[in-house]
N, C-alpha and C positions, 0 to 999 in steps of 0.2 A: 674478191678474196678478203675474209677478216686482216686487219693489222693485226701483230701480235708483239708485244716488247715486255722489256723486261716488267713493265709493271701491268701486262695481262691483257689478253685480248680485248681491242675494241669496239664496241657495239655499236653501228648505229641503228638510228630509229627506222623500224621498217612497217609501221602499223599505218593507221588512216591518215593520209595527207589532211583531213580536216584538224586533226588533233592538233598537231605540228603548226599548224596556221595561227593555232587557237593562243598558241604558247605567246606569253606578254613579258617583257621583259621585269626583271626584275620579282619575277612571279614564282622563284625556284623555291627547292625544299630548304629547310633550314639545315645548315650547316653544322656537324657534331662532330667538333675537335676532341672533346674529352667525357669523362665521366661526368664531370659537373654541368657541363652543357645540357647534354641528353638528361640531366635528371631534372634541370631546370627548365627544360621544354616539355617534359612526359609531367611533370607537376603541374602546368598553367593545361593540359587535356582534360577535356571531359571523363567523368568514370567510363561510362560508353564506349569513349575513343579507344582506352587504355583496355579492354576487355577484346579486341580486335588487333590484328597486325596492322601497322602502318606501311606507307606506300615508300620505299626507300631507291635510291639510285649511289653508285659509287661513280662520282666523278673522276674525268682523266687528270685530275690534280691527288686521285685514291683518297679523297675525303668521302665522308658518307652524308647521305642528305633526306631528311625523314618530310613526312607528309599525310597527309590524315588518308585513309586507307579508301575514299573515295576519287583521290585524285588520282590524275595520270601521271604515268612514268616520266614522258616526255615534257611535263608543264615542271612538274619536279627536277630534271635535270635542266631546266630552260633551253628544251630545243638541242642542246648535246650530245655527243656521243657518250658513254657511258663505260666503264668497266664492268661495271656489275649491275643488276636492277630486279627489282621482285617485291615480297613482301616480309614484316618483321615484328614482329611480336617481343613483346616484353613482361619481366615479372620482375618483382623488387627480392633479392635474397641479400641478407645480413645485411639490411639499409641500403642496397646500390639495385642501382637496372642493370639486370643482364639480356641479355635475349633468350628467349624461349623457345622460339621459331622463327626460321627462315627458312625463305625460299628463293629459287630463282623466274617467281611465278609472274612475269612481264609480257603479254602478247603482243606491246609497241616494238621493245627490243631484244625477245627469245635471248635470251643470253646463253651461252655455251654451256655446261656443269663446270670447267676449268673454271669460269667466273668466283668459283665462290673463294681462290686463292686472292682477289681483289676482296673480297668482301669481309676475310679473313683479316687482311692489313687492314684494313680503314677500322674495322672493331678493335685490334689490336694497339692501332693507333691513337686511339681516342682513351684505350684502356676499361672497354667495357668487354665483360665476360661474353661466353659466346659459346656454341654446342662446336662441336670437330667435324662438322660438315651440314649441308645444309639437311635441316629435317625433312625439309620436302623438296627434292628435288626431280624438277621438270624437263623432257628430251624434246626438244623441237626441231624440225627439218621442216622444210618448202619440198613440196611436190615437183620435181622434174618437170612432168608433161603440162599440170594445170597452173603450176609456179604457188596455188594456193599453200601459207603456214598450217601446219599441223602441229598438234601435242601427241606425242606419241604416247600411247596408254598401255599396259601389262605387255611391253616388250611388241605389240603388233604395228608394226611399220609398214599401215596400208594408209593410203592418204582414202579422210574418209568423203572427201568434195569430188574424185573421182575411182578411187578403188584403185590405183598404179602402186605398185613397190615403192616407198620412200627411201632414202639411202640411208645406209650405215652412218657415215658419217655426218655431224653437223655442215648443212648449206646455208642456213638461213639469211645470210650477207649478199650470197652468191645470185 
């Protein structure tokens, strides 16, 4: 059973034990206290980078942590559990970064859709603007009988690794 406290359910990593392994200490995403921060890390990105969402994770300390949109969730939170985790995109309005898009699109730690009230605070906190929920938002359940994750697509909650009913509810932790 997920933990849940006042500052939002917790994730942990449920994707490939090699990833997990892979994770080096010291290796995490960078840390975005404020507006200043995030703009002076999206400033030293490539155009390229900056035309793409990056790879973000909300730690259980509700800070946010960004990452170039090839890495893993799990290398990005070094190996932690997470509040929130997905991806994030950025545009510059009236000189500042705001976010453009997000999601909760993480297949290491399926995050719950509740997630994005973590992901809300940690932008909130930092004081970078932000959409009122996430623009893309992704449903994930574990298949019962083959324990396989699933994305659930236009509302059909059939696990597609063996065709069994997925459940209503988020299990992913479970």
């Amino acid at each position: 059973m997920a933990v849940v406290s006042a500052a939002g359910r917790r994730h942990a990593y449920v994707g490939p034990t090699e990833l997990l392994a892979a994770v080096r200490p010291g290796a995490e995403g960078r840390v975005v206290r404020s507006a200043g921060e995030l703009n002076a890390w999206l400033t030293g990105q490539e155009t390229a980078e900056l035309a793409e969402p990056f790879t973000y994770v909300v730690g259980l300390d509700g800070l946010l942590r960004l990452a170039p949109r090839r890495s893993e969730h799990v290398a990005c939170a070094g190996g932690a559990d997470v509040l929130g985790a997905g991806e994030m995109g950025f545009e510059q309005a009236t000189g500042f970064w705001v976010v453009r898009e997000v999601s909760n699109l993480s297949t290491g730690y399926c995050p719950h859709l509740d997630s994005w009230q973590a992901v809300a605070r940690a932008l909130d906190l930092a004081g970078i603007g932000r959409p009122a929920g996430f623009t893309h938002a992704v449903v994930f359940r574990r298949c019962t009988p083959c324990r396989e994750i699933n994305i659930v697509r236009e509302g059909d909650f059939v696990c597609v690794f063996c065709g069994s009913g997925l459940p209503a509810e988020w299990n992913v932790a479970a």
